[in-house]
C-alpha positions as a Python dict, from the first residue, in 0.01 Angstrom:
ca = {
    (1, 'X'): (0, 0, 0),
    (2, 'X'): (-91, -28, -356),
    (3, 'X'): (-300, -347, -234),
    (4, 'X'): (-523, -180, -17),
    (5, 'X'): (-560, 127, -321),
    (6, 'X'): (-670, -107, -562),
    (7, 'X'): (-943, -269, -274),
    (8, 'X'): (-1036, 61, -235),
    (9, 'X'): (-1049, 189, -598),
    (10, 'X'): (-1315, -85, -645),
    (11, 'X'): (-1519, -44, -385),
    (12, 'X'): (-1543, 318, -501),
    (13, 'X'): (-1605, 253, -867),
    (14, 'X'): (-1908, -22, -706),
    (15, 'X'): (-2097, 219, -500),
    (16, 'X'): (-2019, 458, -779),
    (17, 'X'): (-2257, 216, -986),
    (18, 'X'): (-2475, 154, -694),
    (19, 'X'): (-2518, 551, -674),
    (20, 'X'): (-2628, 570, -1026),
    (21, 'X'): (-2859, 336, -1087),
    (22, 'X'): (-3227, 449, -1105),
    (23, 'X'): (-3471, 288, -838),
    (24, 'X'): (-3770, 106, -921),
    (25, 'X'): (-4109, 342, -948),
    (26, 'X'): (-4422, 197, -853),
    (27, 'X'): (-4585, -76, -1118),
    (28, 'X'): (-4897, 145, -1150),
    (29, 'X'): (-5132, -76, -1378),
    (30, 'X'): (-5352, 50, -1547),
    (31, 'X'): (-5651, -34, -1759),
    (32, 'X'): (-5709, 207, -2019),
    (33, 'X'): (-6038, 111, -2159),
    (34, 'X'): (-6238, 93, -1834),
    (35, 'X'): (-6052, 420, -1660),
    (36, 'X'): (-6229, 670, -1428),
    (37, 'X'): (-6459, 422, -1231),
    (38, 'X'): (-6604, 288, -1547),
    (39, 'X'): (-6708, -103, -1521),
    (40, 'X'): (-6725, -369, -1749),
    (41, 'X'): (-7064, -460, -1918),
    (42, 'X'): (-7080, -844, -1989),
    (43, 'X'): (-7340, -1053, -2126),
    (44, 'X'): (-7485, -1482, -2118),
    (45, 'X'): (-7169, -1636, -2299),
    (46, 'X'): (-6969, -1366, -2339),
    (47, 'X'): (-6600, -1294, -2321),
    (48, 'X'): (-6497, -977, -2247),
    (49, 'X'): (-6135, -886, -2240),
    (50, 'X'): (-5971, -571, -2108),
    (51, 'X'): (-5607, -468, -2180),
    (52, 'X'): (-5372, -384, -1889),
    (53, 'X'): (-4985, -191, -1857),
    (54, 'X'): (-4736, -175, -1617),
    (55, 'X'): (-4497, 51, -1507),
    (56, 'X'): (-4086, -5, -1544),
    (57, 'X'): (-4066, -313, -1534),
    (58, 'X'): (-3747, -364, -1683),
    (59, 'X'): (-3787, -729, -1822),
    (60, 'X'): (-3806, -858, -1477),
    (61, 'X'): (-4025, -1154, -1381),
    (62, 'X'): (-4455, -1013, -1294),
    (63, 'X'): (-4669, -1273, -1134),
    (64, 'X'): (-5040, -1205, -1189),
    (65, 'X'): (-5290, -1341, -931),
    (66, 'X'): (-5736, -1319, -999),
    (67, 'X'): (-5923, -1310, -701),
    (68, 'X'): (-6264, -1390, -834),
    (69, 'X'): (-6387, -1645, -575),
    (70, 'X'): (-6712, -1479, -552),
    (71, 'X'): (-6803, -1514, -915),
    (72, 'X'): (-6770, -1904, -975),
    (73, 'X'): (-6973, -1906, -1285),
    (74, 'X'): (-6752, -1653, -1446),
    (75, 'X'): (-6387, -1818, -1567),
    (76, 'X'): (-6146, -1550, -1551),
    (77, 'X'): (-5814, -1541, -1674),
    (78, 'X'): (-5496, -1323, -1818),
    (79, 'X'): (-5219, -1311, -2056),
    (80, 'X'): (-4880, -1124, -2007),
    (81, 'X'): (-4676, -1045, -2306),
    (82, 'X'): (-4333, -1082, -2345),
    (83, 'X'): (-4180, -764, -2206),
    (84, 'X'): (-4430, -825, -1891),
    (85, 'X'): (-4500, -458, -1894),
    (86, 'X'): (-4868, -518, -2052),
    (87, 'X'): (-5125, -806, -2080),
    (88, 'X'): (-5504, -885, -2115),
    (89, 'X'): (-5757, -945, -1845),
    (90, 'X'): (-6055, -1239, -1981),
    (91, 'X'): (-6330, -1298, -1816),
    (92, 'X'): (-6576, -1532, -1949),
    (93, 'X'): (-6961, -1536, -1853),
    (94, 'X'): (-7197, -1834, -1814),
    (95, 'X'): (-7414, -1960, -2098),
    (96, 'X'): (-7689, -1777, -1934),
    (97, 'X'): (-7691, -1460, -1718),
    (98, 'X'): (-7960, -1509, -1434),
    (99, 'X'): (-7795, -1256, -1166),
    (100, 'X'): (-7745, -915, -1248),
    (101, 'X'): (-7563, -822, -923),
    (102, 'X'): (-7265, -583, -1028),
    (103, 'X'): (-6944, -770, -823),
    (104, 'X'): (-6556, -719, -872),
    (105, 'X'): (-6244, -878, -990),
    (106, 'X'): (-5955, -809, -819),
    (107, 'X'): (-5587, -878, -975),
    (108, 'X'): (-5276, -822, -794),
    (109, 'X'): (-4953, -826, -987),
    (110, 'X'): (-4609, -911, -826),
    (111, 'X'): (-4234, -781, -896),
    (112, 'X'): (-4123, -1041, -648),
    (113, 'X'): (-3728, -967, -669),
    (114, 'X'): (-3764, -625, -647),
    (115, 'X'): (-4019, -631, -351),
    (116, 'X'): (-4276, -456, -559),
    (117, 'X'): (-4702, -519, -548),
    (118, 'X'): (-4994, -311, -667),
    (119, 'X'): (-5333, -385, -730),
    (120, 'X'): (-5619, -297, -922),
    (121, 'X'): (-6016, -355, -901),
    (122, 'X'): (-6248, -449, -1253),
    (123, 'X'): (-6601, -394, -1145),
    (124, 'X'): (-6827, -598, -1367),
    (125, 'X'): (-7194, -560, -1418),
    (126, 'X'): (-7378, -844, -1606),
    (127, 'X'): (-7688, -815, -1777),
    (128, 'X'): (-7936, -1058, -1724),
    (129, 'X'): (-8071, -1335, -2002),
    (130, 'X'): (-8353, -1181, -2216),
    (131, 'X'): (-8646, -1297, -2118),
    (132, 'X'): (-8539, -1480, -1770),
    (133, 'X'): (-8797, -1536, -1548),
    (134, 'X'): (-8777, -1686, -1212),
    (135, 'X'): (-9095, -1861, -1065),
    (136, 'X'): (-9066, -1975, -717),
    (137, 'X'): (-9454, -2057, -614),
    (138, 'X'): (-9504, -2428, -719),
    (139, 'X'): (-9811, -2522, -958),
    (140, 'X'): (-9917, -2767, -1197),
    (141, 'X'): (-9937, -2491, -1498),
    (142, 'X'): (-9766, -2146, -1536),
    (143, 'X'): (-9818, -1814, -1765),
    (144, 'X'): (-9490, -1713, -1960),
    (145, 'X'): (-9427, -1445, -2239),
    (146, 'X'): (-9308, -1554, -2564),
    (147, 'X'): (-8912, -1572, -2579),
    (148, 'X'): (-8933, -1657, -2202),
    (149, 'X'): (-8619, -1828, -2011),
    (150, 'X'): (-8844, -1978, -1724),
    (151, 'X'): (-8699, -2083, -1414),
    (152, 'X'): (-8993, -2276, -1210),
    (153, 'X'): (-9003, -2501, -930),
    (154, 'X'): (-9012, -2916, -1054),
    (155, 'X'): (-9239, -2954, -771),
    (156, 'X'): (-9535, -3160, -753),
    (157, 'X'): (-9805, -2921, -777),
    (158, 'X'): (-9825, -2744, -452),
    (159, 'X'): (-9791, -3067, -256),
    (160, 'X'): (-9395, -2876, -137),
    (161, 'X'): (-9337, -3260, -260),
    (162, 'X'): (-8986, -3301, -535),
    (163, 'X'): (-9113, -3464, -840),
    (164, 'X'): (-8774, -3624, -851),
    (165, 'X'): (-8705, -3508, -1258),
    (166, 'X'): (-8378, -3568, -1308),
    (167, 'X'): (-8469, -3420, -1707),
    (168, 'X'): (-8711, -3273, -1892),
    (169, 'X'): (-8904, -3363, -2251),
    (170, 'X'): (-9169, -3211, -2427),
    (171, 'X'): (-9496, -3378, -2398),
    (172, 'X'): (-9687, -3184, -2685),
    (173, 'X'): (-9717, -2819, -2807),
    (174, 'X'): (-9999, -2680, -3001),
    (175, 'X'): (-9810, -2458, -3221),
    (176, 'X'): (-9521, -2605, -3426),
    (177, 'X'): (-9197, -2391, -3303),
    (178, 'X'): (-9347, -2256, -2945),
    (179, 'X'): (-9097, -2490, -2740),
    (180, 'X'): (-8676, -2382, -2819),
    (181, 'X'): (-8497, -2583, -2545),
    (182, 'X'): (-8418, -2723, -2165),
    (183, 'X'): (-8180, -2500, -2077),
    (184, 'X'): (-8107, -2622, -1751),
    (185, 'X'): (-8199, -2945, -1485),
    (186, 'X'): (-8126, -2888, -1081),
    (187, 'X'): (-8226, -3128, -814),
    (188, 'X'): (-8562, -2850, -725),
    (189, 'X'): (-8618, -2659, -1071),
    (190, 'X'): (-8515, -2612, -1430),
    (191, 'X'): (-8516, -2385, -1714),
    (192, 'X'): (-8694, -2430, -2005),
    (193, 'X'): (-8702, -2194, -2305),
    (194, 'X'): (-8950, -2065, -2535),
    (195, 'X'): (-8926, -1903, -2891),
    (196, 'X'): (-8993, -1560, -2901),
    (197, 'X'): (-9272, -1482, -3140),
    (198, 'X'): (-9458, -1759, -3055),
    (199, 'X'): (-9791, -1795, -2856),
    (200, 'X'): (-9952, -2167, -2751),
    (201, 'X'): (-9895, -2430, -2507),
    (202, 'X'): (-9721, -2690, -2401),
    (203, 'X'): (-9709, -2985, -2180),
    (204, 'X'): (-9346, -3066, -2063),
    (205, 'X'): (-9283, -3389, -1872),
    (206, 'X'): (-9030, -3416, -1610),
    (207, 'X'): (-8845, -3765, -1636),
    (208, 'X'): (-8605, -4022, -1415),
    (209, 'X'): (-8323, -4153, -1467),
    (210, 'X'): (-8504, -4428, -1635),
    (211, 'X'): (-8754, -4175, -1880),
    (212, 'X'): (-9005, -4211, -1700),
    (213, 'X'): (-9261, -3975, -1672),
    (214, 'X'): (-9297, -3850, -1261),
    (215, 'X'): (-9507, -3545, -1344),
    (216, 'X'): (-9597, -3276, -1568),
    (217, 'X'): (-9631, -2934, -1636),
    (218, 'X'): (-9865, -2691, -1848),
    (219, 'X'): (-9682, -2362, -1990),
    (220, 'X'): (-9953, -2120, -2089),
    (221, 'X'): (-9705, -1866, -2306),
    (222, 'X'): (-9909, -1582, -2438),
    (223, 'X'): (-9842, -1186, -2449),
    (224, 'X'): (-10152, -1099, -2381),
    (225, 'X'): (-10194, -1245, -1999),
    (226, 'X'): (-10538, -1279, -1846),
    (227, 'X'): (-10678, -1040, -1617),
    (228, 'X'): (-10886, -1054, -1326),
    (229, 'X'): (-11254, -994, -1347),
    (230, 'X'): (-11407, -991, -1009),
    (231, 'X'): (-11763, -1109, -977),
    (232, 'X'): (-11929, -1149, -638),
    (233, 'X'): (-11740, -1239, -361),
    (234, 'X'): (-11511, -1421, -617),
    (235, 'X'): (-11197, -1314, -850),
    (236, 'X'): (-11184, -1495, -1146),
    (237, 'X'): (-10901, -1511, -1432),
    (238, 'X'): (-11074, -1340, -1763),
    (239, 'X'): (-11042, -1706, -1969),
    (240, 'X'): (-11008, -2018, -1945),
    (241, 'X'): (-10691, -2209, -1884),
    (242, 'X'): (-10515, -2218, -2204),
    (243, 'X'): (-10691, -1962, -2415),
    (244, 'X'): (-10514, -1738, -2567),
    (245, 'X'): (-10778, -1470, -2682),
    (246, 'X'): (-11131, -1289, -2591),
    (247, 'X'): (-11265, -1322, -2970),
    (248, 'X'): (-11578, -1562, -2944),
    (249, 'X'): (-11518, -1577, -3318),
    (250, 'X'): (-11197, -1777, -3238),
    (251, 'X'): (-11148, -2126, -3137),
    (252, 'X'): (-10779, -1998, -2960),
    (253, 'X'): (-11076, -1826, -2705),
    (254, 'X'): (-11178, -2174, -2578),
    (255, 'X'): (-10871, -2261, -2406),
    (256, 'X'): (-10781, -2630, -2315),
    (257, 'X'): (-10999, -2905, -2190),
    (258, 'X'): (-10951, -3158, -1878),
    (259, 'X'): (-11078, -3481, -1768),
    (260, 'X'): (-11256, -3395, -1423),
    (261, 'X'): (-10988, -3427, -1164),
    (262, 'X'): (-10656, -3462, -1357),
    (263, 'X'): (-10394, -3186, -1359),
    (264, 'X'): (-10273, -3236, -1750),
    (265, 'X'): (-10492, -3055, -2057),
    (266, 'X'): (-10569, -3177, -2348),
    (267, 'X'): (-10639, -2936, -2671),
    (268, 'X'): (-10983, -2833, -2733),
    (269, 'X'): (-11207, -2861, -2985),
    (270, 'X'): (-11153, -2684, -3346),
    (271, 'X'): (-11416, -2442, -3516),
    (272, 'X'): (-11556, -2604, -3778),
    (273, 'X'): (-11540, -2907, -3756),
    (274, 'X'): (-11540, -3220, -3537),
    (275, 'X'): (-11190, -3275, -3393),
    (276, 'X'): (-10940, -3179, -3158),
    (277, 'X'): (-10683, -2919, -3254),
    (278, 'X'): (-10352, -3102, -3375),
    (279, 'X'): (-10082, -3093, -3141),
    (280, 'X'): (-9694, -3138, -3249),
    (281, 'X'): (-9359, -3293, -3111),
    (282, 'X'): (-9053, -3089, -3075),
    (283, 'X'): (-8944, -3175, -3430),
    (284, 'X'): (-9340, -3082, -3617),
    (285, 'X'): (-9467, -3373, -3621),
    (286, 'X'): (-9792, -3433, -3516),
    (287, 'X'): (-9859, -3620, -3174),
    (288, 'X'): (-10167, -3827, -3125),
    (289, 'X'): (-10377, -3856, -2799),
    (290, 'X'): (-10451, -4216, -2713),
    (291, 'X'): (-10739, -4327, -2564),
    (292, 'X'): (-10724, -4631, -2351),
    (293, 'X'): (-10958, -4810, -2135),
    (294, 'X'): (-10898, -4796, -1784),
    (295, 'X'): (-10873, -5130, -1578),
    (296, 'X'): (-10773, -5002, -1227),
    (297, 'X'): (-10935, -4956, -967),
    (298, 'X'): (-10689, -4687, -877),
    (299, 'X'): (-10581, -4489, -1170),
    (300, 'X'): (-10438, -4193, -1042),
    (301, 'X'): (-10055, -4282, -1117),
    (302, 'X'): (-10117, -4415, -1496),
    (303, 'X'): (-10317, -4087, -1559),
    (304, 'X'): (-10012, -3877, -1381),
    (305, 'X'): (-9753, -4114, -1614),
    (306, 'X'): (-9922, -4048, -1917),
    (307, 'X'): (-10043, -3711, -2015),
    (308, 'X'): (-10119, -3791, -2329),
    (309, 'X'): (-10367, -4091, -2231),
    (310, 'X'): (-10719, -4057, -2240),
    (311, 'X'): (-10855, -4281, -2014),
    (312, 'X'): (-11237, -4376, -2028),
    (313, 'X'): (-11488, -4639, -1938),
    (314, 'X'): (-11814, -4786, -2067),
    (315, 'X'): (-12095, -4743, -1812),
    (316, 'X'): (-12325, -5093, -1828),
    (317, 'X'): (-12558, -5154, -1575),
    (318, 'X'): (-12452, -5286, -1230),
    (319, 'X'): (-12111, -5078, -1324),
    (320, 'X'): (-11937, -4901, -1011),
    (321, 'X'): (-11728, -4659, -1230),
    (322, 'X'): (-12003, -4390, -1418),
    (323, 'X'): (-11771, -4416, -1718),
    (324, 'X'): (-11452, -4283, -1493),
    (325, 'X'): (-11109, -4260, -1609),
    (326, 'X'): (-10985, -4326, -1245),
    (327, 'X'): (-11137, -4622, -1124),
    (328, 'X'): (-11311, -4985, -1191),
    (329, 'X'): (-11486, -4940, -888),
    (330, 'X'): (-11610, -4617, -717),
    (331, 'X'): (-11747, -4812, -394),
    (332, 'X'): (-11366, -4924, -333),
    (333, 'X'): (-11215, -4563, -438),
    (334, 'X'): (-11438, -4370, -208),
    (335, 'X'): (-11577, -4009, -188),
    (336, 'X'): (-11316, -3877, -1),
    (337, 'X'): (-11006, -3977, -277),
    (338, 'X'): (-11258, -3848, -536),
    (339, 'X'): (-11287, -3496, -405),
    (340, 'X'): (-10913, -3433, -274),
    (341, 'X'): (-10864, -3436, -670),
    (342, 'X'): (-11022, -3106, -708),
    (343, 'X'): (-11277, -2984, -431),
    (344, 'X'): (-11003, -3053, -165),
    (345, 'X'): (-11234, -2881, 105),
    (346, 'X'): (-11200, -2555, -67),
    (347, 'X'): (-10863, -2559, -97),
    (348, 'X'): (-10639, -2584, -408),
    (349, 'X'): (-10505, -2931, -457),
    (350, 'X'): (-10162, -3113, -622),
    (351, 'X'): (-10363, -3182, -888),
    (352, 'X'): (-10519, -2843, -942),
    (353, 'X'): (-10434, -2715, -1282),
    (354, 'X'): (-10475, -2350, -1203),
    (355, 'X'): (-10127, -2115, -1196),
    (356, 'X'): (-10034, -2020, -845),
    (357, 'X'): (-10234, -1812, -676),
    (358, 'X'): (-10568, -1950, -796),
    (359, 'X'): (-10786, -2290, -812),
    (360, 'X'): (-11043, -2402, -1026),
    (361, 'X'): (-11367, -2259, -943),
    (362, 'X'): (-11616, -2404, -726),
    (363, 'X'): (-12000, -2442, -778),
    (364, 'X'): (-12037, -2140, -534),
    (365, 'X'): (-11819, -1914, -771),
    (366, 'X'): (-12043, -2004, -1090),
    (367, 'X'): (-12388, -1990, -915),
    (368, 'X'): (-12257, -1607, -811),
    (369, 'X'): (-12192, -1580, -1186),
    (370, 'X'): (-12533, -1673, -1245),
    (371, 'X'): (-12675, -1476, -1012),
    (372, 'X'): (-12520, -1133, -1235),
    (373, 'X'): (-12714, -867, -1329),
    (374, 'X'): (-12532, -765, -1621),
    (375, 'X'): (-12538, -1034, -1892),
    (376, 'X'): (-12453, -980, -2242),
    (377, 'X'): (-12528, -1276, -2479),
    (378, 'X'): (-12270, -1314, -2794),
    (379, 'X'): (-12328, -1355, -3106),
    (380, 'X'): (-12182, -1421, -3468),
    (381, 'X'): (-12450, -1312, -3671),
    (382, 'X'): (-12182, -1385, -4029),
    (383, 'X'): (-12204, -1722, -3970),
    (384, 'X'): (-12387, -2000, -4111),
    (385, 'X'): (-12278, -2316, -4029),
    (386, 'X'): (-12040, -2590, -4204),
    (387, 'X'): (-12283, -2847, -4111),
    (388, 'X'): (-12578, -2793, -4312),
    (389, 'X'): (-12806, -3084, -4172),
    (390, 'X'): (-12831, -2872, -3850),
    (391, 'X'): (-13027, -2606, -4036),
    (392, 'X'): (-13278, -2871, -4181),
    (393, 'X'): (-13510, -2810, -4482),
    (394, 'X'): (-13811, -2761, -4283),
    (395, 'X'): (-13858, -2333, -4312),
    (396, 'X'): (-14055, -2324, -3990),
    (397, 'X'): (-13776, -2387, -3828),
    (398, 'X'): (-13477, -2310, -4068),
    (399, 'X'): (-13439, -1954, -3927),
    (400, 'X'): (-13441, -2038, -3563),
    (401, 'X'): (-13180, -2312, -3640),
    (402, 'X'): (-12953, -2026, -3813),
    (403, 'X'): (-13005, -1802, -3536),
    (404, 'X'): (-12860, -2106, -3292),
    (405, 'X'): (-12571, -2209, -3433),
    (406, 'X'): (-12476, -1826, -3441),
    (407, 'X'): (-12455, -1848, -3031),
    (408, 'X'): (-12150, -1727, -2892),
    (409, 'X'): (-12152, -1741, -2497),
    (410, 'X'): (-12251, -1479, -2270),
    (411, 'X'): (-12024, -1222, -2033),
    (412, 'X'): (-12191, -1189, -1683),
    (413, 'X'): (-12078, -884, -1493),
    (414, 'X'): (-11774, -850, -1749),
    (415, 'X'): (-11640, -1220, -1732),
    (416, 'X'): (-11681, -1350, -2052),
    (417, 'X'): (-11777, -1754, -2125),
    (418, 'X'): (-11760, -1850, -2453),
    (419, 'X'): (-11908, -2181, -2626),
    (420, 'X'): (-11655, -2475, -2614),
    (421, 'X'): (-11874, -2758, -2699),
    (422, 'X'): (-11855, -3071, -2539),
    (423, 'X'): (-11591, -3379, -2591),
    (424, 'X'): (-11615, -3704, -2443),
    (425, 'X'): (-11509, -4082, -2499),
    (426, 'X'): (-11663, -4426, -2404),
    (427, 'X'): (-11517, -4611, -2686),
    (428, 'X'): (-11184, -4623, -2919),
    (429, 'X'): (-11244, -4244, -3060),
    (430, 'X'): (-11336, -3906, -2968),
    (431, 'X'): (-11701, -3778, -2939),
    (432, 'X'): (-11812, -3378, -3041),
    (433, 'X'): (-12177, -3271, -2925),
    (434, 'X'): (-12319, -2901, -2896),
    (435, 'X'): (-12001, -2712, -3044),
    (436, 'X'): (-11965, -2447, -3330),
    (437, 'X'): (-12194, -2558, -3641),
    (438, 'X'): (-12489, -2735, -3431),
    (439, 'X'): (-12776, -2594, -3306),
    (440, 'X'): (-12722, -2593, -3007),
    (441, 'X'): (-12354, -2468, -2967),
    (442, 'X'): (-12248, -2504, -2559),
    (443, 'X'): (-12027, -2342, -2342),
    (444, 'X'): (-11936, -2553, -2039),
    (445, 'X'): (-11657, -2512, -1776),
    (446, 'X'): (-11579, -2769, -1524),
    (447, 'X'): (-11659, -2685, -1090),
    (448, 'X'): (-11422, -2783, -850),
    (449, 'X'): (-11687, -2967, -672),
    (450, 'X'): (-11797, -3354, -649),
    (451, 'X'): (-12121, -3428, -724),
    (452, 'X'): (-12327, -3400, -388),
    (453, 'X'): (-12499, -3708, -525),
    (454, 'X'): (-12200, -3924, -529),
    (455, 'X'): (-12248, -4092, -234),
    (456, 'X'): (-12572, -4195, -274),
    (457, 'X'): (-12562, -4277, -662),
    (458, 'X'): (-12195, -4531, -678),
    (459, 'X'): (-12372, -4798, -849),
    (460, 'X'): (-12465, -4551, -1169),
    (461, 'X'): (-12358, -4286, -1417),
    (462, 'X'): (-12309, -4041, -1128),
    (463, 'X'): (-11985, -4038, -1091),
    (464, 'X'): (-11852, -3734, -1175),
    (465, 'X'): (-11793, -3359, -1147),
    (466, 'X'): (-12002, -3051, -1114),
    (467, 'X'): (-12014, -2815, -1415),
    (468, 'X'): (-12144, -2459, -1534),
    (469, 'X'): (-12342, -2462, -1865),
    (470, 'X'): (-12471, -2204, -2077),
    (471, 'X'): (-12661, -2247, -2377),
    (472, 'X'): (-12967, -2132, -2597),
    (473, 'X'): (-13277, -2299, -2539),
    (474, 'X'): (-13484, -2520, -2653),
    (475, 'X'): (-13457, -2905, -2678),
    (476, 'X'): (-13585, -2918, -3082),
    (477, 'X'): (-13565, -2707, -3340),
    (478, 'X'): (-13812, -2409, -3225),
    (479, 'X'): (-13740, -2044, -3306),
    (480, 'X'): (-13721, -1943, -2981),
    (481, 'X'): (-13385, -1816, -2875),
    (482, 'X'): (-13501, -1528, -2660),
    (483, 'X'): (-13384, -1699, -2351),
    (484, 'X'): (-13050, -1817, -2242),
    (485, 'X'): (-13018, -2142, -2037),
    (486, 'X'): (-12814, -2153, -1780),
    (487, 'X'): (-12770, -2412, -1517),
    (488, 'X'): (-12485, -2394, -1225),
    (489, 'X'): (-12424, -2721, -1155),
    (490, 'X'): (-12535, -2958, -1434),
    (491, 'X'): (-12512, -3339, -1230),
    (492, 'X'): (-12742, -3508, -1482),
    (493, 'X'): (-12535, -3558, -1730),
    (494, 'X'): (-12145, -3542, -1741),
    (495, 'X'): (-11946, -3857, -1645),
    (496, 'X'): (-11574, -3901, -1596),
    (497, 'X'): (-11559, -3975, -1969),
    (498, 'X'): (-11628, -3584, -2069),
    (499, 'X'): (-11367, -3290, -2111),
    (500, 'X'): (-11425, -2968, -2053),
    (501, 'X'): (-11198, -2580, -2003),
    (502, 'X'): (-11150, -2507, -1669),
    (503, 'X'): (-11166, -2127, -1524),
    (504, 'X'): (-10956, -2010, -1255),
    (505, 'X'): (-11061, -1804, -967),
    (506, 'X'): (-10785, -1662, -673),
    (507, 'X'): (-10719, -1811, -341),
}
């Protein structure tokens, strides 16, 4: 009897225990900083943490598990202290922010021996990189603000061919400090990223595996973006490729020049004097533009290899070539290579240098330039000249001369066209004719068209390009500079060897 008392004592005193012993509440977490709905603001590389507590949890054992599989670029993580009632929530963004779609975390925290689960949502929203950009229309050159993270297509041209870059380089840049960094590489694009503040170009090569150059592309970063200026039936782009101003006054006006044909500038001529304008390396230092005789008969990959090549050719009689930069012999090239460069049949090309959306413009868009009724000739009537020999002694003619070298370009029907001068090459150096400080400052712009010539003309200086020229008259020094001469499509006179701006009119 006092056996089964003592079995039953303790069974009493048990539940007695059992009775008193306060159940588990819910965990409940909570995340006091981001309460009420409130989400979580993160920026490129940034870690945000959030702090988290628990309710009674007594010391037991809390499991924490982060769904985040829809945010892979994000690393997120969490710490528990050592009572496991409270903890911190990381979550760490990419180096650079290019999708500002809000999305959720979701963390789930376990009392496993005591049966217990809750949950609890973090919405994040992520602010995109400062100045990202994301081009997706192919081209061979591409307008960007200063500061710009530019995401473009590493196509080849608009050809929808891969250029196969598996990296990118910088070519040249005409102002020391425009070009920061490649951000990024992918199999069909990149980023590339330029300093804010800063207005120029730059050529940026895309390489192989090997470093070799596979193609190239022009970024035109300005803040001040051209416009369209409608003229005619045709809508061109206010300057010319490159420029980065309307100022006549200003050599940044004239833009950059191009070999007939090839998709890769070169910097124009400078004010003042007779040069090119210095262009610089990633580090300052100043990069030189070679000029090499060409030797093939098909030159089309060298020229795409090496951007900063000038390629030229002396003309002697019997010569097939007309001074070209892309072939030995023009009977063996043929008319129909020649004009897929450029003319295309109208259509914009790989190797069209314009941004997407345009092409250079043809022979028909210039001679509907000419036709305008509204013409405006430009002047800088401060101006003397730094080259005093074009002046002369003689004072018949001394004023007339002044009065020349003060020509600025014209604007027909509101689209300005301001004097670039012309720069050419047949032998180890650079030629200047007819730009600021002669008398007879030019202002010439490249057509999209082949000479209609060519065909008849291989075994001469003929081949070549169309191109729009404006200039003051007069052959000698007369004072006559009433009249402004303009011919549409000069095909007299400009070979292969010559580079000129090209303007760029929409699709």
């Amino acid at each position: 009897m006092r056996q089964i008392f003592k079995c039953i004592a303790a069974t009493a005193i048990a539940a007695c225990f059992a009775s008193c012993e306060k159940s588990y509440e819910e965990l409940d977490p909570q995340f006091p900083a981001i309460s009420d709905g409130k989400s979580v603001a993160i920026s490129s590389g940034e870690t945000v943490t959030i702090d988290f507590t628990l309710n009674d949890v007594r010391g037991n054992d809390i499991t924490v598990k982060i769904d985040d599989n829809a945010v892979e670029d994000y690393k997120v993580s969490y710490t528990i202290n050592s009572g496991n009632d409270d903890g911190t929530i990381s979550i760490a963004a990419p180096a650079m922010i290019l999708d500002g779609t809000p999305f959720n975390v979701n963390v789930t925290f376990s009392d496993e021996l005591n049966n217990r689960t809750a949950s609890k949502t973090v919405n994040v929203t992520p602010t995109v990189l400062e100045g990202y950009v994301k081009l997706s229309e192919a081209a061979n050159s591409f307008i960007v603000a200063p500061g710009a993270y530019v995401q473009f297509p590493t196509f080849k041209g608009n050809s929808g061919l891969k250029s196969g870059a598996v990296s990118l380089a910088l070519a040249w840049q005409d102002a020391v400090g425009l070009f920061a960094e490649v951000a990024q590489v992918n199999e069909s694009d990149a980023i590339v990223h330029f300093a804010s503040g800063k207005e120029g170009n730059a050529v940026i090569n895309g390489l192989d595996a090997s470093g070799n150059v596979v193609w190239s592309w022009l970024f035109w970063v300005t803040a001040d973006a051209p416009k369209d200026v409608k003229v005619g039936d045709f809508t061109f782009q206010d300057r010319n490729i490159g420029a980065l101003n309307l100022d006549e006054k200003s050599e940044l006006s004239v833009g950059l020049v191009y070999q007939y044909g090839r998709k890769d500038p070169f910097p124009g001529i400078r004010f003042g004097e007779y040069a090119t304008r210095p262009v610089y390396d990633a580090s300052g230092a100043e990069v030189e533009i070679t000029i090499v005789h060409n030797t093939e008969a098909n030159n089309l990959e060298n020229a795409i290899k090496n951007p900063t090549v000038y390629y030229n050719n002396k003309y002697f009689s019997g010569a097939k070539h007309g001074y070209s930069w892309i072939t030995t012999d023009a009977t063996t090239f043929g008319a129909d290579n020649f004009k897929a460069l450029w003319e295309n049949g109208g259509k914009k090309s790989a190797y069209d240098p314009c941004p997407a959306g345009y092409k250079v413009a043809s022979a028909a868009a210039w001679t509907a330039v000419k036709a305008s009724t509204d013409v405006k000739e430009l002047w800088d009537s401060s101006y003397e000249t730094f080259d005093q020999s074009a002046i002369g002694t003689n004072e018949k003619y001394a004023a007339g001369n002044r009065k020349k070298v003060q020509f600025r370009g014209c604007v027909y029907d509101g689209l300005r066209l301001t004097v670039t001068g012309e720069m050419n090459s047949t032998s180890t150096s650079f030629s200047y004719a007819n730009c600021i400080g002669k008398p007879l400052p030019t202002a010439v712009v490249w057509c999209s068209d082949v000479d209609p010539d060519y065909a008849s003309k291989l075994n001469a200086s003929y081949f070549r390009g169309c191109a729009f020229k404006v200039n003051t008259s007069g052959n000698g020094n007369y004072d006559d500079i009433s009249a402004i001469k303009v011919n549409a499509l000069t095909l007299s006179k400009y070979g292969l060897n010559y580079a000129f701006p090209t303007r760029c009119v929409k699709e």
